[in-house]
Short mmCIF file of the C-alpha atoms (twelve columns), coordinates in Angstrom:
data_MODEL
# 
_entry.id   MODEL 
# 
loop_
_atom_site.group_PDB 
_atom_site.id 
_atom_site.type_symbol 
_atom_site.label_atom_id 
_atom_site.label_alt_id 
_atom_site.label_comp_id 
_atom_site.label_asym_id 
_atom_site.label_seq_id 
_atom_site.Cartn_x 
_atom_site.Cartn_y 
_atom_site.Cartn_z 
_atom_site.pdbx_PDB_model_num 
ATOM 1   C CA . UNK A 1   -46.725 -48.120 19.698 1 
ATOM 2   C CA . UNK A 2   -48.721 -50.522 17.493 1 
ATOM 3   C CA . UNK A 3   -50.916 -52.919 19.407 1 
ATOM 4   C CA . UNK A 4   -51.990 -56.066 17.823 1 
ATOM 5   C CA . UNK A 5   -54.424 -58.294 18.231 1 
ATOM 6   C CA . UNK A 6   -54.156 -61.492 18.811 1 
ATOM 7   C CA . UNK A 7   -54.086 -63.858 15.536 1 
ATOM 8   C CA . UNK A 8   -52.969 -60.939 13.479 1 
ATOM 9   C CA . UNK A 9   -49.163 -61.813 11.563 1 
ATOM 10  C CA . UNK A 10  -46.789 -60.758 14.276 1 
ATOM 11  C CA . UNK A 11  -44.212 -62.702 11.983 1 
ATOM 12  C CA . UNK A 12  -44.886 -59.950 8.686  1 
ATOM 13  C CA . UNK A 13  -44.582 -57.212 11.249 1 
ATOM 14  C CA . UNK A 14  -41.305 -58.375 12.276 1 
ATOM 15  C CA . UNK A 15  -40.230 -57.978 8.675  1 
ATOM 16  C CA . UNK A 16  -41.954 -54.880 8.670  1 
ATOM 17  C CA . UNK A 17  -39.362 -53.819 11.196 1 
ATOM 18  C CA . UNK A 18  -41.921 -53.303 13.877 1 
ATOM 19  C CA . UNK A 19  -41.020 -53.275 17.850 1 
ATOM 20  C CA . UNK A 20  -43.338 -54.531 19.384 1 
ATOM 21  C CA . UNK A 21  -43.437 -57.999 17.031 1 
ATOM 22  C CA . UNK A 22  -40.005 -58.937 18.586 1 
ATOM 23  C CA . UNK A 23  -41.320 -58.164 22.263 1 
ATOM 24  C CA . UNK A 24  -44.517 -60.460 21.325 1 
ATOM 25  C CA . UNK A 25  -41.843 -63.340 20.571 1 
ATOM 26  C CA . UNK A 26  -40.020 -62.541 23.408 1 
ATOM 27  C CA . UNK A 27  -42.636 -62.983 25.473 1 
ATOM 28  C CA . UNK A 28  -44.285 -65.913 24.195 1 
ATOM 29  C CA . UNK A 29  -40.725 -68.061 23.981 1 
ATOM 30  C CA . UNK A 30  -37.935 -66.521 26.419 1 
ATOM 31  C CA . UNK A 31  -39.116 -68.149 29.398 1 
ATOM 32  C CA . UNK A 32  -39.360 -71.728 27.770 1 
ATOM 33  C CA . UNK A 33  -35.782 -71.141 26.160 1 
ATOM 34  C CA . UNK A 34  -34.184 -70.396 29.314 1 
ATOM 35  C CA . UNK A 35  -35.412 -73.500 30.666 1 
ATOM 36  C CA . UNK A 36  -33.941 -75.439 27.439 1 
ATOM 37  C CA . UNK A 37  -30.933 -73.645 28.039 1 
ATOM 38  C CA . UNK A 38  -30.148 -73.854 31.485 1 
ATOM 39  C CA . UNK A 39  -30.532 -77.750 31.404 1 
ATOM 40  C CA . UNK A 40  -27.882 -78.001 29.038 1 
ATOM 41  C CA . UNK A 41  -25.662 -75.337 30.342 1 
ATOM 42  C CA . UNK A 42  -26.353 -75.545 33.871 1 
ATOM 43  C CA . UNK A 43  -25.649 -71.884 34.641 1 
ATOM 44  C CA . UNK A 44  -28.902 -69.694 34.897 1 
ATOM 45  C CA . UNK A 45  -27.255 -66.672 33.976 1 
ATOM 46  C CA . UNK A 46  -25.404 -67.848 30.867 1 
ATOM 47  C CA . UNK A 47  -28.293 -69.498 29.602 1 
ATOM 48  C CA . UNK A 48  -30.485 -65.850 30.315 1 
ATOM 49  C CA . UNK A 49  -27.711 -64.474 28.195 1 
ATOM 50  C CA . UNK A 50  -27.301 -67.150 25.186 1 
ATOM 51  C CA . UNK A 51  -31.598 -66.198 24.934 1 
ATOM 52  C CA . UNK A 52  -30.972 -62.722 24.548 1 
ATOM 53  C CA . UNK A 53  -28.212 -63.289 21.858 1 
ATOM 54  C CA . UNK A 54  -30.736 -65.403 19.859 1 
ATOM 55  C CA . UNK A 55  -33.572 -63.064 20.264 1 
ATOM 56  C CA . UNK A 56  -30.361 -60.480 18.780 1 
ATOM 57  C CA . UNK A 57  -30.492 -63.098 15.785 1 
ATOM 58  C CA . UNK A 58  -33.738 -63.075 15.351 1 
ATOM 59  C CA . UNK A 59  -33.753 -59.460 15.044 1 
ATOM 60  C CA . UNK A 60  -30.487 -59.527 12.291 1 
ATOM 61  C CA . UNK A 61  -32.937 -62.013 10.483 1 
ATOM 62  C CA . UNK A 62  -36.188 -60.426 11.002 1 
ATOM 63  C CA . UNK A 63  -36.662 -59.800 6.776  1 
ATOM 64  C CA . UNK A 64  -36.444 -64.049 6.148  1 
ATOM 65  C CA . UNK A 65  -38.557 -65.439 8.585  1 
ATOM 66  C CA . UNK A 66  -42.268 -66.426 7.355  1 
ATOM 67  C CA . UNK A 67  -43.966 -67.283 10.241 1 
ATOM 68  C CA . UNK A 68  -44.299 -67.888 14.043 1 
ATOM 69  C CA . UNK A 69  -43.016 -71.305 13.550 1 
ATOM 70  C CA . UNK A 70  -40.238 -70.361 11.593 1 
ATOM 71  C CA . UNK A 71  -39.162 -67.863 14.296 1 
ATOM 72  C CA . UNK A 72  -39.594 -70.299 17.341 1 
ATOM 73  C CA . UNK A 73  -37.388 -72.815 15.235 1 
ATOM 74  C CA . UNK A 74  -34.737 -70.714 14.591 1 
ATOM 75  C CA . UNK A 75  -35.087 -69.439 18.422 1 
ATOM 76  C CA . UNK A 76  -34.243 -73.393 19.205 1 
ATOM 77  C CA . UNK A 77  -31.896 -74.453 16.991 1 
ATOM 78  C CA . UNK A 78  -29.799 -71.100 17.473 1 
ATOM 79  C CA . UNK A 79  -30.173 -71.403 21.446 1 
ATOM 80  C CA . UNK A 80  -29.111 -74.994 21.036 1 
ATOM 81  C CA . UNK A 81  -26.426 -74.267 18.918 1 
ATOM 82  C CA . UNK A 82  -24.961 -71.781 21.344 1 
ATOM 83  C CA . UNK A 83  -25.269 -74.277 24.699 1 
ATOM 84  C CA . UNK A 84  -23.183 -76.676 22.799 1 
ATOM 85  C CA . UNK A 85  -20.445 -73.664 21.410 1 
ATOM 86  C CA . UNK A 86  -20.580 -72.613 25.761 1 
ATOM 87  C CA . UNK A 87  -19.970 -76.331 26.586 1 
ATOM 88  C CA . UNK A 88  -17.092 -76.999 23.596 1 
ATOM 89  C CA . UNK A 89  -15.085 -74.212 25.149 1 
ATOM 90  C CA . UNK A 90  -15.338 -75.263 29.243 1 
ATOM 91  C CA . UNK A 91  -14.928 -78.037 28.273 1 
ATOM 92  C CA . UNK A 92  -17.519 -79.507 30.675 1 
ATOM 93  C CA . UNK A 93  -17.418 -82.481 31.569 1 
ATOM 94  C CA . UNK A 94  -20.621 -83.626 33.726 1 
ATOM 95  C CA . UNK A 95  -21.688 -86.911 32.558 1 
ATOM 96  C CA . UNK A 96  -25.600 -85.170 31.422 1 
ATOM 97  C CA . UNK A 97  -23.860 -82.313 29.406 1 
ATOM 98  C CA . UNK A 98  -20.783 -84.384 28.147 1 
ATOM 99  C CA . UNK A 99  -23.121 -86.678 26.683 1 
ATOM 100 C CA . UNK A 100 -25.357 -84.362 24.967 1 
ATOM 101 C CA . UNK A 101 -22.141 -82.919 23.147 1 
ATOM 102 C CA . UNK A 102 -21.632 -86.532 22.147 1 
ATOM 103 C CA . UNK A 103 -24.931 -86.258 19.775 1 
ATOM 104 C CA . UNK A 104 -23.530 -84.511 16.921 1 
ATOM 105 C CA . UNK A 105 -26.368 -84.552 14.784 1 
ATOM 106 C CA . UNK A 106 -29.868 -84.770 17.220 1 
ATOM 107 C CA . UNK A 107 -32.518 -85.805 15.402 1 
ATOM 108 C CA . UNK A 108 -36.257 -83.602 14.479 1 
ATOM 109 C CA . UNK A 109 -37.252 -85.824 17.494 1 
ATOM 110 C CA . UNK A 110 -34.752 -85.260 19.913 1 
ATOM 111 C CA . UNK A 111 -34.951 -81.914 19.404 1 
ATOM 112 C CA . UNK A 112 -38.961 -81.713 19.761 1 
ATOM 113 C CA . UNK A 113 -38.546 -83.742 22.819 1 
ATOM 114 C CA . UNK A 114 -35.949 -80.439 24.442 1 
ATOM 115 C CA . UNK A 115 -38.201 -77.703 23.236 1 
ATOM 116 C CA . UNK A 116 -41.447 -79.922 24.595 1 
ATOM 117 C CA . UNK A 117 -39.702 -80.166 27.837 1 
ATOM 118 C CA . UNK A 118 -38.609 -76.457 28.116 1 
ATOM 119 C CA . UNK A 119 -42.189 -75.368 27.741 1 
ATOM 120 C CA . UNK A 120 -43.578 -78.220 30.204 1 
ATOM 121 C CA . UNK A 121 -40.824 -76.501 32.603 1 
ATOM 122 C CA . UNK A 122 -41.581 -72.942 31.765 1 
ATOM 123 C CA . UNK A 123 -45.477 -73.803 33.019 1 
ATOM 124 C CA . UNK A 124 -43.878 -76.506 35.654 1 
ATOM 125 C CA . UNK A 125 -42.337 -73.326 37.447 1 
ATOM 126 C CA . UNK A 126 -45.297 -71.257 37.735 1 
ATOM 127 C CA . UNK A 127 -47.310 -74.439 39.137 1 
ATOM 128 C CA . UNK A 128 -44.214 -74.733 41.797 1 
ATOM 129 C CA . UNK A 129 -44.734 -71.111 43.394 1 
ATOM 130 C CA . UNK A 130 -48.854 -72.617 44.029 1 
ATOM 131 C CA . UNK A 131 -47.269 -75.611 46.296 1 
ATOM 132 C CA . UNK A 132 -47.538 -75.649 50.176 1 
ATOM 133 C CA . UNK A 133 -44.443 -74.079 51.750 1 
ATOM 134 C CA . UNK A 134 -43.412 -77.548 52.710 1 
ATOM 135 C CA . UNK A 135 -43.726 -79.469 49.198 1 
ATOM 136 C CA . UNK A 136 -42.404 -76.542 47.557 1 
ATOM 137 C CA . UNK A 137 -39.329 -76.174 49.410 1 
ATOM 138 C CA . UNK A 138 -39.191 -80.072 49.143 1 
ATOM 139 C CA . UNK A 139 -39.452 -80.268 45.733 1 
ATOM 140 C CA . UNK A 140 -36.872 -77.379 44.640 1 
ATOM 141 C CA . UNK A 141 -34.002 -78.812 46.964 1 
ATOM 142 C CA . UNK A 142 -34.754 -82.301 45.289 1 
ATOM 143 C CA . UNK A 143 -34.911 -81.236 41.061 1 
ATOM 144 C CA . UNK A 144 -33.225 -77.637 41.293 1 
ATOM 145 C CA . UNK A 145 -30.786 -77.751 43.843 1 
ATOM 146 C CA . UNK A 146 -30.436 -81.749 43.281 1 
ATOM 147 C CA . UNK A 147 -30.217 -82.675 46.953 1 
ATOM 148 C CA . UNK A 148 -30.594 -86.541 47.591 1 
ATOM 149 C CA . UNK A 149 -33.481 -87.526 50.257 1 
ATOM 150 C CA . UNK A 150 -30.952 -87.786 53.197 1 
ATOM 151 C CA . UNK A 151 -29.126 -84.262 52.877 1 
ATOM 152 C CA . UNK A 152 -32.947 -82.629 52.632 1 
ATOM 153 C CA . UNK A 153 -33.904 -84.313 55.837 1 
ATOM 154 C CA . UNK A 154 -30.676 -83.250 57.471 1 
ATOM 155 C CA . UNK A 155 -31.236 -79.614 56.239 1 
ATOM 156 C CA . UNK A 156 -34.839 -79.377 56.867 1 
ATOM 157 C CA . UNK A 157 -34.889 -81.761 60.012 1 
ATOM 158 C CA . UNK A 158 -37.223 -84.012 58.588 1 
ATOM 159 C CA . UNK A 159 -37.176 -87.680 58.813 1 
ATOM 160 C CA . UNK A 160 -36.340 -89.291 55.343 1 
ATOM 161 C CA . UNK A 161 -39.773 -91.185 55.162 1 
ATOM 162 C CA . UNK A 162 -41.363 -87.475 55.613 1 
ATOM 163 C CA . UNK A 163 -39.706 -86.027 52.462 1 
ATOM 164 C CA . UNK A 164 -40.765 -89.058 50.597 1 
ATOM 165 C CA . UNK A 165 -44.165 -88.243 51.276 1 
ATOM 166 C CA . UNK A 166 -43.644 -84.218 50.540 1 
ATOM 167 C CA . UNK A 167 -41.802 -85.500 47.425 1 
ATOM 168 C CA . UNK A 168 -44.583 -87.910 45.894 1 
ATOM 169 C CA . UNK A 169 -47.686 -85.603 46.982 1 
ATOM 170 C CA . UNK A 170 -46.063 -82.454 45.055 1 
ATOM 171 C CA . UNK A 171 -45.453 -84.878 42.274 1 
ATOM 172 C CA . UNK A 172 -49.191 -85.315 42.250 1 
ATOM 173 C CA . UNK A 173 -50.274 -81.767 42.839 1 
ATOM 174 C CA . UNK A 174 -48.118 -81.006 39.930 1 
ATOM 175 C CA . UNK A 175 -49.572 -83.797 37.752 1 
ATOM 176 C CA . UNK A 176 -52.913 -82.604 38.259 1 
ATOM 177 C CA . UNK A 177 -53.200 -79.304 38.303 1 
ATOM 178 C CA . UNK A 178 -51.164 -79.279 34.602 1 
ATOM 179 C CA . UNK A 179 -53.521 -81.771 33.300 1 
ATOM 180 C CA . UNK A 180 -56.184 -79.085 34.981 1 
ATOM 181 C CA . UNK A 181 -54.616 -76.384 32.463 1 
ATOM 182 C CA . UNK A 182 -54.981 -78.712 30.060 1 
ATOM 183 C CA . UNK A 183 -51.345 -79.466 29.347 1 
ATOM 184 C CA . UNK A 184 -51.706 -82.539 26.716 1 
ATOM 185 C CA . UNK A 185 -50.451 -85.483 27.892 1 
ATOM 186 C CA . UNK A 186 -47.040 -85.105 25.583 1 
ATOM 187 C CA . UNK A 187 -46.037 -82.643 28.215 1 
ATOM 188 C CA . UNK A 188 -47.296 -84.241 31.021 1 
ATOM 189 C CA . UNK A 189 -44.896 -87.041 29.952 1 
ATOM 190 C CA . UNK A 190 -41.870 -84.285 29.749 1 
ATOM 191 C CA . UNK A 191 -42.557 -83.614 33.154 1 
ATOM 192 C CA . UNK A 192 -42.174 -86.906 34.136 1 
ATOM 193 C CA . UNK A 193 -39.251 -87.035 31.932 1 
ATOM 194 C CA . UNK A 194 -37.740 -84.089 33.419 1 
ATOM 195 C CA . UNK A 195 -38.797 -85.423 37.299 1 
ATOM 196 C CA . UNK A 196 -37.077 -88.949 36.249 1 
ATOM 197 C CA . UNK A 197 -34.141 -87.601 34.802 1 
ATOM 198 C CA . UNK A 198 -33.102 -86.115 37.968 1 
# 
């Protein structure tokens, strides 16, 4: 197997029909896409699968891409495209997800915003697993499983007030340790985007 450096043209060596280029890609932009996809498709499994099929394009394509950029591009626009083809045909009809179909044409910046997001949340899950027990398990009922404060005190038999505070100090321990990483403060804002949007 060829092994790369880093900096060297993984892009030419995916023209060059070489392996291992496609794994680099893979590696570098699945996670972040199954973020982008899952918040439009709401199904963690489809959206795993509508990745793969892109990184299938990708690989059909391999001989007209340029560079990186090029490649993560077409990785969004294709895994876009695909959420709202999966949405068109169940008809879904969430308020979030019927109103992204409603945006025929998203803009450069609307679509920056989503892939911005997806990588903040790609990071934003390996930051969750370093939470105390309690914040953690807090936090994921709350923005993943999309529990209101009153049905996680009733699960966990907490008092509201005390999942508040579990809430708003892994909100902080989040904040930080990102800006720690040096996430810029683009995607510090996507968090909060993301955090707000729930």
């Amino acid at each position: 197997m060829i092994v790369r450096q880093e900096g060297e043209n993984w892009s030419a060596a995916l023209r060059n029909d070489e392996d291992p280029a496609l794994s680099f890609y893979f590696k570098l932009h699945a996670k972040s896409l199954v973020f982008f996809a899952n918040r439009l498709v709401n199904d963690q499994h489809e959206a795993e699968d509508i990745v793969a099929d892109c990184f299938v394009k990708v690989w059909e394509r391999r001989k007209t891409f340029q560079t990186g950029e090029n490649i993560k591009a077409f990785l969004y626009i294709s895994c876009r495209n695909a959420c709202l083809d999966y949405l068109r045909r169940l008809k879904v009809k969430s308020l979030a997800q019927q109103s992204y179909l409603n945006q025929r044409e998203p803009g450069d910046d609307s679509i920056l915003s989503n892939i911005i997001t997806a990588e903040v949340l790609a990071l934003l899950s390996e930051e969750i697993t370093q939470l105390p027990d309690n914040y953690r398990e807090v936090f994921k009922l709350m923005y993943f499983d999309l529990k209101k404060t009153d049905e996680i005190a009733a699960q966990l038999g907490l008092s509201v007030q005390t999942v508040r505070n579990y809430k708003a100090r892994a909100i902080a321990l989040l904040k930080t340790s990102m800006l720690k990483k040096g996430v810029s403060s683009i995607g510090v804002l996507a968090l909060m985007f993301f955090i707000e949007g729930q």
